[in-house]
C-alpha positions as CSV (number, residue, x, y, z in Angstrom):
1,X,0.0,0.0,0.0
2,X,1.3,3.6,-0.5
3,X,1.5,5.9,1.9
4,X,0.3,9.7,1.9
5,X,2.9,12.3,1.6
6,X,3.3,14.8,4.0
7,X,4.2,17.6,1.7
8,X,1.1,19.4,0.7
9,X,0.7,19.4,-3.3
10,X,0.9,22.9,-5.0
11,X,-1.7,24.2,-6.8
12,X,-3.7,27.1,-8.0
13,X,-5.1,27.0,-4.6
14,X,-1.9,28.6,-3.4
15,X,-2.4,29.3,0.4
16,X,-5.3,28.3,0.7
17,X,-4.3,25.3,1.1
18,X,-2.9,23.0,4.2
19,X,-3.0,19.5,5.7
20,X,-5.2,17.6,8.5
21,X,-4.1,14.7,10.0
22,X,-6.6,11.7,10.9
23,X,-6.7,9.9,14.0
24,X,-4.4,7.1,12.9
25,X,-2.2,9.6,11.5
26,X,-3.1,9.9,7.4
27,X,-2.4,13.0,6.4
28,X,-5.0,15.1,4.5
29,X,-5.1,18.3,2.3
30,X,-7.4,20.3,2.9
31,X,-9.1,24.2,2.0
32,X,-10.2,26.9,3.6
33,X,-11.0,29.8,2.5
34,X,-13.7,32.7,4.0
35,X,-16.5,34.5,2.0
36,X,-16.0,36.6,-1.0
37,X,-14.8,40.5,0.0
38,X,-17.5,42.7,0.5
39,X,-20.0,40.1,0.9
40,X,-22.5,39.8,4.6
41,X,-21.5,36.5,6.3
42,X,-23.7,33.9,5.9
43,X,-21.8,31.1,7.9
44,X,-19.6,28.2,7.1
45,X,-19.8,25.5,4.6
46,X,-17.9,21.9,4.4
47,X,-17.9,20.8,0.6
48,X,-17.2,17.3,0.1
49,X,-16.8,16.0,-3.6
50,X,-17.3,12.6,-4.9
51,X,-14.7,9.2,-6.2
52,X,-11.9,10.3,-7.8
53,X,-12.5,14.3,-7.6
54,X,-10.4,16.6,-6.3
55,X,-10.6,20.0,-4.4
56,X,-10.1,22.0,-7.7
57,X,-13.0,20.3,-9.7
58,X,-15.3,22.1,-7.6
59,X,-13.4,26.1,-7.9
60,X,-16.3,27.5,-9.3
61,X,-19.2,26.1,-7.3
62,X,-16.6,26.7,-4.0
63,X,-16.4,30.4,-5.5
64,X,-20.3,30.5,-6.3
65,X,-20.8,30.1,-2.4
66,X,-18.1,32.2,-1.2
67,X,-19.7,34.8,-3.0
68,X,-22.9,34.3,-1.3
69,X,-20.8,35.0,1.8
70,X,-19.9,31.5,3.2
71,X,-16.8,30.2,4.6
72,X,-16.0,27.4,2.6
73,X,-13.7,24.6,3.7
74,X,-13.0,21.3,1.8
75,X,-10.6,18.1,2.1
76,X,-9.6,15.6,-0.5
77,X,-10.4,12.3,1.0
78,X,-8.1,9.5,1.8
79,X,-6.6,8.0,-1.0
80,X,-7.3,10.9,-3.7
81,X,-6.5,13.8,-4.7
82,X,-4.2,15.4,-2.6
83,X,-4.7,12.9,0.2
84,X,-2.6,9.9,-0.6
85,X,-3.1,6.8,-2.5
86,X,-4.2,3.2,-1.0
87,X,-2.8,1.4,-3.8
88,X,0.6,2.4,-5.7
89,X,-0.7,2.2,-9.7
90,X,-3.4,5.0,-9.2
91,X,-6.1,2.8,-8.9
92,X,-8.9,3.6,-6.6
93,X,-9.6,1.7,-3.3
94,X,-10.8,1.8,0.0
95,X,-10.6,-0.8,2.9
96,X,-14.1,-0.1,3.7
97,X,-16.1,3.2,3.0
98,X,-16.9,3.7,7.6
99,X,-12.9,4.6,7.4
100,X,-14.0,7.7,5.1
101,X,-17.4,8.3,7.5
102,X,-14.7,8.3,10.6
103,X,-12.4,10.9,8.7
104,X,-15.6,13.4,8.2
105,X,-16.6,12.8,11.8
106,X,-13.7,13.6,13.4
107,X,-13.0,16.4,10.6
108,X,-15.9,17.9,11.3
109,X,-15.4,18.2,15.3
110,X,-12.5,20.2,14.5
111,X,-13.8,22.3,11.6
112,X,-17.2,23.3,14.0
113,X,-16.9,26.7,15.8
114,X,-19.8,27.1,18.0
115,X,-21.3,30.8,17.6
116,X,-20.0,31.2,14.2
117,X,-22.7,29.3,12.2
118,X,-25.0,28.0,10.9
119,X,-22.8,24.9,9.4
120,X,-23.8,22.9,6.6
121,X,-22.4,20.2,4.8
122,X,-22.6,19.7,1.0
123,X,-21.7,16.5,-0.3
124,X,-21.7,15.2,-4.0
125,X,-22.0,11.5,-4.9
126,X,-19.6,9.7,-2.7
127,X,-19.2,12.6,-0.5
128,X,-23.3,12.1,0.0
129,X,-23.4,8.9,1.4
130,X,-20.0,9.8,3.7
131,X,-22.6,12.7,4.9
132,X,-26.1,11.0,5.3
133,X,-24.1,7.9,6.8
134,X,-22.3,10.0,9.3
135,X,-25.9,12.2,10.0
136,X,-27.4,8.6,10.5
137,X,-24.6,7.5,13.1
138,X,-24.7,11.2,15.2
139,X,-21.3,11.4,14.4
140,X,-22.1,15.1,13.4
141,X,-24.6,17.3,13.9
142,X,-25.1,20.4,11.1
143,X,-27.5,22.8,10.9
144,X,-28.5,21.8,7.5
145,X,-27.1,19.2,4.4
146,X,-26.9,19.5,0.7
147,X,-26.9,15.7,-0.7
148,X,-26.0,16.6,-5.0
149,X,-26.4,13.1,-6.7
150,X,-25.4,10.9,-3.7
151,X,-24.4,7.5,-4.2
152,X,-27.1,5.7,-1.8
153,X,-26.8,2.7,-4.7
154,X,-24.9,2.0,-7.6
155,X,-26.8,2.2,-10.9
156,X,-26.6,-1.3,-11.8
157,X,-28.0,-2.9,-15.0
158,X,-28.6,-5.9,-13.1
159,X,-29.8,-4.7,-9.8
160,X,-28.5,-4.1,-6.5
161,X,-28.6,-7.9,-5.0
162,X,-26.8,-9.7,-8.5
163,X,-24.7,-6.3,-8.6
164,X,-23.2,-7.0,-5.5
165,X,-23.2,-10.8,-5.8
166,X,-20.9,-9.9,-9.1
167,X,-18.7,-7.5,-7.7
168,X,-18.3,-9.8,-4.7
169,X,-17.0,-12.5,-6.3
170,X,-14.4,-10.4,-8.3
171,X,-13.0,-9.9,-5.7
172,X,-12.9,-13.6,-4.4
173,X,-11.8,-15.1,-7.6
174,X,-8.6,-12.6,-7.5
175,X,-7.1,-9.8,-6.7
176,X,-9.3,-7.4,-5.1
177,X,-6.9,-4.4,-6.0
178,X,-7.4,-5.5,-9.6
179,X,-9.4,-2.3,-11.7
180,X,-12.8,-3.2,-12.2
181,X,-12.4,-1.4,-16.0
182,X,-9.8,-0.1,-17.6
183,X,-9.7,3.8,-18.3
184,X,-9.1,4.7,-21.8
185,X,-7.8,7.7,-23.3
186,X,-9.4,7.9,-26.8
187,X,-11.8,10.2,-27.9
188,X,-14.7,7.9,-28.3
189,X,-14.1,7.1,-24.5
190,X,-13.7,11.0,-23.4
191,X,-16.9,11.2,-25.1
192,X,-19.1,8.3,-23.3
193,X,-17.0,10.0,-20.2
194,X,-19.0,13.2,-21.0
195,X,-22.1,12.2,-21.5
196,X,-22.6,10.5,-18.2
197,X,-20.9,13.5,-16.0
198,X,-22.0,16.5,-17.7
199,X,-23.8,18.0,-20.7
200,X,-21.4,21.6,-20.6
201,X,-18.6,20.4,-22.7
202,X,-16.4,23.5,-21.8
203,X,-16.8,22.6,-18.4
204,X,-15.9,18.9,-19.8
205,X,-12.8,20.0,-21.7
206,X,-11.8,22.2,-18.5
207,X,-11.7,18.8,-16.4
208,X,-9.6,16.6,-19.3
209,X,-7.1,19.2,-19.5
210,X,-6.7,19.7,-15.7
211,X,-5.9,15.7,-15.7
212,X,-3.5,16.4,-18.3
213,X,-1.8,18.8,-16.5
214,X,-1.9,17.6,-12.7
215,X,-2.1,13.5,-13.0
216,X,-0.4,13.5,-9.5
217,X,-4.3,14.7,-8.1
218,X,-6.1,11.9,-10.4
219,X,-7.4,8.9,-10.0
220,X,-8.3,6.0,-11.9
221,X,-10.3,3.2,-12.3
222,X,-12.4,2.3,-8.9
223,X,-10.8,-1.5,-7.5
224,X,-13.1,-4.3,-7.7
225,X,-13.9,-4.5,-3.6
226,X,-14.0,-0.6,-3.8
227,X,-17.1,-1.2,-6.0
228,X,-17.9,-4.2,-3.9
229,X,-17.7,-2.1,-0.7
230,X,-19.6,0.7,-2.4
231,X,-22.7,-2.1,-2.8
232,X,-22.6,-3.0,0.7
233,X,-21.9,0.0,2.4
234,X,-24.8,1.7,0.6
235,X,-27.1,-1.2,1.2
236,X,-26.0,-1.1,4.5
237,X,-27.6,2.7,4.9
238,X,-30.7,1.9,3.0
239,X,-31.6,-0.3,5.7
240,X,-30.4,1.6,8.8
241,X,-33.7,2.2,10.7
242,X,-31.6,5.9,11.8
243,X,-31.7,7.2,8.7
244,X,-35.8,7.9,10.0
245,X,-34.4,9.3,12.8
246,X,-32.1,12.0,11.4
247,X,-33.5,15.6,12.7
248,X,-31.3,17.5,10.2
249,X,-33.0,19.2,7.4
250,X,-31.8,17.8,4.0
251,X,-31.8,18.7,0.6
252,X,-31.5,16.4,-2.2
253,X,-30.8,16.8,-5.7
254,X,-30.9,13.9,-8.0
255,X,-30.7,13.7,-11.8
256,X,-33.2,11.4,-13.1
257,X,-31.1,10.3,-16.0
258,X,-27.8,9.8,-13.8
259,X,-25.9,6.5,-15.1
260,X,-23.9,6.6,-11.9
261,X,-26.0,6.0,-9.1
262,X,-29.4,5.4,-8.6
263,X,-31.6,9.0,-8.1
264,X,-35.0,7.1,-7.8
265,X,-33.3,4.7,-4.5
266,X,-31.9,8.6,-3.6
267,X,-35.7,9.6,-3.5
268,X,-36.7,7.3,-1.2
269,X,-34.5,7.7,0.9
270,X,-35.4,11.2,1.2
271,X,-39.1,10.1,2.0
272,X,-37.8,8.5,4.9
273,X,-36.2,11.7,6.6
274,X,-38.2,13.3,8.8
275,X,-37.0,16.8,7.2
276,X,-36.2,15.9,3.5
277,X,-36.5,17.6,0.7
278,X,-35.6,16.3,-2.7
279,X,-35.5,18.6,-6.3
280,X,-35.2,16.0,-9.2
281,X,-33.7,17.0,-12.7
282,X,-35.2,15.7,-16.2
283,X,-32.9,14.1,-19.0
284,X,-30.6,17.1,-19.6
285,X,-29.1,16.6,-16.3
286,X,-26.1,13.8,-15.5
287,X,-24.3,13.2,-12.7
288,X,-22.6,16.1,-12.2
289,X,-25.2,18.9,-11.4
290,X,-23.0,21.9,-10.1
291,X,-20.9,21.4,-13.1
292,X,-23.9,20.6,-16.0
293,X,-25.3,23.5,-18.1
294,X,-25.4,26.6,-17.2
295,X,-29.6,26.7,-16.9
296,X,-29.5,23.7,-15.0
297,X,-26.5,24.3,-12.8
298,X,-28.6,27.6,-12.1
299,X,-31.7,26.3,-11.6
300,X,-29.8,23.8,-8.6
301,X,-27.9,26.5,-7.1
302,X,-31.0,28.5,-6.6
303,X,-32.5,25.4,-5.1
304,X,-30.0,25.0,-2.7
305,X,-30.0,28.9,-1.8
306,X,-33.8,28.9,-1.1
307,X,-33.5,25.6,1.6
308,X,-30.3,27.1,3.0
309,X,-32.4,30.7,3.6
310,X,-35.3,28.4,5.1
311,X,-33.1,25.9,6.9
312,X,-29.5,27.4,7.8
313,X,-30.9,31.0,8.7
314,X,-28.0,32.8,10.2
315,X,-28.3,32.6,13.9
316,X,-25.3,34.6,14.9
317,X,-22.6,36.9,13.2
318,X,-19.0,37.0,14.0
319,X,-17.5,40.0,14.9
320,X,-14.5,41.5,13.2
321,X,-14.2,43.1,9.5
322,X,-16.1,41.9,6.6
323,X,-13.1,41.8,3.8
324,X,-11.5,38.1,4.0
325,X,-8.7,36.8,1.9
């Protein structure tokens, strides 16, 4: 297994950037940056990006909110993008998806400063089951949570149960390291590559050349008992009687059409929280909502302003000058 580095990667990020350290010692990078200049402060904000992403995918939805006057803080999760790898040929895997539910947990007791909220966690895909699974255990306590495509099951054109049965014995009959697909570089592939993440093809093109020119914050292909773990982790959720009990208001947004994960087993899991909302997009949306189309992108960013107003009101305001770096 490789090991995380502790020299912080450079970036565009600049000084923005610095590390947290984990309980058992893995070494993070992490974000932080406060509110656009000039803007009211509207509290503080923990967004958490999906498999295989990286803190600079998400620049201009980070910048959207900072401009709406929140703190933002993010961290690459264990064994991508700035955070260390778990295997040493780039592909990606995880001993078990509760390790990444323990990072956010004990990330978040050290990113929460009481009287300087509200707080409110956004996660996409991966970074929305970490959220909802660590809301269902108590492990932390938001005002409010933003859930953008979260991975609550894998689509699966075989279903959930045959799915997991598959992945399962892939990883039985060999090594459980091995890629479950190989990544290919060619244009047809970029293209199928597009078309389930995103409908903007600038935003697209933005994302290929980023890869091109900082490989060392990629990832590739998922391992087989990532995807295995990925079934029975999320399985695992589905059935977790807490998930009725969770007294956080949530947002969901799910795209109807997503090829990745499963929007209508997102929707009901949002029927089951006592405080869930859920805002569904038609077939011009993929997986990656904050980064699709501009008309769609704006039509979820205003959904998530109008729950934060309702649900994350600000409660207190810190005092001190309103121009942040």
């Amino acid at each position: 297994m490789a090991t995380p580095s502790s020299d912080l990667v450079e970036s565009a990020l600049g000084r923005f950037l610095s590390r947290w350290v984990a309980p058992d010692g893995w070494v993070h990078r992490r974000y932080d940056r406060a509110r656009a200049p000039d803007t009211a402060r509207r509290g503080r904000l923990l967004f958490q990006t999906g498999r295989a992403d990286m803190i600079e995918k998400y620049g201009e939805a980070i910048d959207h909110f900072r401009a709406q006057g929140w703190d933002v803080t993010a961290f690459d999760w264990r064994g991508q993008g700035g955070s260390g790898r778990l295997t040493t040929d780039g592909t990606g895997h995880i001993d078990r998806l509760d390790n990444l539910v323990e990072d956010l947990a004990a990330f978040y007791a050290d990113w929460v400063r009481p009287g300087e909220g509200p707080h409110v966690v956004l996660g996409h895909s991966m970074g929305g089951f970490v959220t909802l699974a660590a809301l269902a255990s108590g492990s932390i306590a938001p005002d409010s949570v933003v859930l953008v495509a979260p991975m609550l099951a894998l689509r699966s054109p075989v279903g959930q149960w045959a799915g997991a049965r598959f992945a399962r014995w892939q990883v039985e009959r060999g090594d459980p390291l091995r890629p479950a697909w190989r990544r290919l570089e060619t244009s047809a592939a970029a293209t199928a590559r597009q078309k389930r993440l995103t409908h903007d093809l600038a935003r697209f093109a933005d994302q290929q050349a980023f890869r091109q020119a900082r490989p060392d914050l990629c990832l590739g292909s998922p391992s087989w008992h990532w995807v295995a773990e990925a079934f029975r982790a999320t399985a695992a959720l589905r059935d977790d009687p807490a998930v009725s009990r969770i007294e956080t208001p949530v947002l969901m947004l799910v795209a109807l059409a997503d090829r990745l994960v499963d929007a209508r087993a997102a929707a009901r899991m949002a029927q089951r929280l006592p405080y869930g909302e859920l805002v569904a997009f038609g077939h011009g949306c993929a997986h990656e909502i904050l980064r699709e189309a501009d008309p769609i992108r704006a039509n979820a960013l205003a959904a998530i302003a109008d729950f934060l107003d309702r649900r994350a009101p600000v409660t207190s305001r810190r005092s001190g000058p309103d121009h942040h770096p």
